[in-house]
N, C-alpha and C positions, 0 to 999 in steps of 0.2 A: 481648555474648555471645561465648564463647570460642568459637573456630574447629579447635583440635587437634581431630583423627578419630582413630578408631582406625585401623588397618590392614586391618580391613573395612571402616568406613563408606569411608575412602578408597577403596577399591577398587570399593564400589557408585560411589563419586561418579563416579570417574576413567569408569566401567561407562558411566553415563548418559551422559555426555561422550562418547564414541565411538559411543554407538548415537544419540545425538542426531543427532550431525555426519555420518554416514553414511547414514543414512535420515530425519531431518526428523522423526522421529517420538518419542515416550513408549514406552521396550517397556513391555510388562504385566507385573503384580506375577509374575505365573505365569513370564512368560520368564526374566526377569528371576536368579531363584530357581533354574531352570535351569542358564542359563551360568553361574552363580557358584557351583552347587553349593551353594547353603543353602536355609533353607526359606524358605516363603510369609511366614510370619508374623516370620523375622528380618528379610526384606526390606521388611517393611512397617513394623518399630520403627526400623530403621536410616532408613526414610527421614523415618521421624515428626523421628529425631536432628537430620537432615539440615535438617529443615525447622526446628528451633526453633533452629539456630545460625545461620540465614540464608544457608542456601547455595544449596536449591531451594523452589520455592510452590507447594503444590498448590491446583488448581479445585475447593474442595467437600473435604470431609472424606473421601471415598471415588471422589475423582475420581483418573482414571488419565492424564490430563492433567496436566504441570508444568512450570514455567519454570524453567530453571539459572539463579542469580542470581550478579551480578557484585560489587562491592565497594560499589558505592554502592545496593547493594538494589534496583536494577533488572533488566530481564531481560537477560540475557548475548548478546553479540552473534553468537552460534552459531545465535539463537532469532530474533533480530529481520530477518530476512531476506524476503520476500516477493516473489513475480513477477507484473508488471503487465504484460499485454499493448500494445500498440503498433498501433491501430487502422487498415489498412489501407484496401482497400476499401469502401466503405458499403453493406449488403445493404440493400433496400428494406423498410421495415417491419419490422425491427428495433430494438431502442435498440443503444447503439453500443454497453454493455458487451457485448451478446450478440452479435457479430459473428464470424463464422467466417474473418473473412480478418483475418490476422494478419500484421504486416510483421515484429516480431519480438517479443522480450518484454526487461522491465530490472527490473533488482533492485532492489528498493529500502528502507530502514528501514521496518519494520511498526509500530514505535511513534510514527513522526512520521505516517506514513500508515495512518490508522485506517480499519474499515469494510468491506463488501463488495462484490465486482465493482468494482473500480475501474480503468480504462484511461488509456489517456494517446494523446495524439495528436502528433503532431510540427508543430511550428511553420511556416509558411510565409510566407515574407513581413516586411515592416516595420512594420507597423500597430499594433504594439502594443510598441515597442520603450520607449516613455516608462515603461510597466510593469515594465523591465526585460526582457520576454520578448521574447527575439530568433529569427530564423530558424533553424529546425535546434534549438534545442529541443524539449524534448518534458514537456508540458502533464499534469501528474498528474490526473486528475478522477473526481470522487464522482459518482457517479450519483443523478439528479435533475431530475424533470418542470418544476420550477418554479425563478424566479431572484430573487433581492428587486433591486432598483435599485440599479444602480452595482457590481455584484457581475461578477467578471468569467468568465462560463459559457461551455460548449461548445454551440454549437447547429446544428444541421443547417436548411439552409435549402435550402425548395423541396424536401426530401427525396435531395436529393441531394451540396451541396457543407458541408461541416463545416467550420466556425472558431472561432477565440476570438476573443469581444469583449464587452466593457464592454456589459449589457442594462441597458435602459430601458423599464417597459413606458407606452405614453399611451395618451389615451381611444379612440382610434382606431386606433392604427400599436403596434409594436415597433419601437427607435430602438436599433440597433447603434452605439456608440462605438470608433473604436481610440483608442490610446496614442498618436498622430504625428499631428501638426496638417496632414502631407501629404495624410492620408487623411479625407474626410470621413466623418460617419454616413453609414450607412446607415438609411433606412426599409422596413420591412416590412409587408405586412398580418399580423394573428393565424394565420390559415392556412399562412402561408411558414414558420412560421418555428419548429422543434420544439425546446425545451430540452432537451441531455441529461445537463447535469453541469454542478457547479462545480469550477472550479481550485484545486486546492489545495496546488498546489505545482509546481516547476518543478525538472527536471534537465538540465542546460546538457551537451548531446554536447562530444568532444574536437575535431571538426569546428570549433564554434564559438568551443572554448578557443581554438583554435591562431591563429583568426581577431581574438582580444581582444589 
């Protein structure tokens, strides 16, 4: 499909690009029409253009939601940006995506990291370094009550202290794994022990680069 614009649709495209990048958002067909001084319904064939040459995607035939697409028909990196909080303190009786104490927040790909509420916790420790996941990392996780075996989750134990490790569940106990033959399992009873996510990704702090 050929990519030449006119010198409107250009100017819608260039339009979206800046109101994208500046507010995270879709303006509306209404705004839109607006600042550009055209109307409603050029603004809407202009983007119909836009979208059969592969430049944006709209959600829905009548959706006001759209993705600015990059060269390889993906979504453009202006789009794919997201902020995961950084799970501080632990409030009691919360899960941890809902937690109000927050140590900071980090940006990360929305297309490798799908889904919602997702947090991340910082690493402590060596226990899991055979994983790859070292100290001063910070642990991406999906939120989630349950863990399948050998899958590596976040789980708050006793209600109080939060780690990653390797779960097991047996007929009796919960059997925590690390990564580092230093560290044994742990056993738990079912009570101790509350799942609240799996790992689904790792972003290594400059802390720990400087330290490789």
């Amino acid at each position: 499909m050929k990519t030449e614009l006119s010198p409107r649709q250009q100017r819608l495209l260039d339009y979206l690009r800046e109101q994208i990048a500046e507010t995270g958002q879709t303006p509306s067909l209404r705004r839109a029409a607006g600042d550009l001084g055209v109307s409603h319904t050029a603004v809407a064939e202009m983007l119909k253009v836009l979208e059969q040459k592969g430049l944006v995607k709209r959600h829905g035939r009548y959706g006001r939601h759209l993705h600015l697409l990059n060269r390889a028909g993906a979504t453009a990196g202006i789009q794919r940006i997201r902020e995961v909080p950084v799970i501080g303190r632990i409030t009691a009786g919360l899960p941890m995506y809902a937690q109000q104490q927050w140590e900071e927040s980090i940006v990360v790909d929305a297309e490798l990291y799908k889904g919602d509420n997702l947090f991340a916790l910082r690493v402590k420790g060596d226990s899991m370094t055979g994983a790859g996941i070292l100290s001063g990392d910070l642990a991406i996780c999906r939120p989630r009550q349950y863990a399948a075996d050998g899958e590596i989750a976040a789980v708050l134990i006793n209600g109080e202290e939060a780690t990653i490790k390797r779960f097991f569940a047996r007929a009796d106990h919960i059997l925590l794994k690390s990564e580092n033959p230093d560290f044994p399992p742990q056993r738990y009873g079912f009570d101790q022990v509350l799942v609240q996510g799996r790992v689904i990704g790792i972003q290594r702090g400059p802390d720990v680069m400087q330290r490789l």
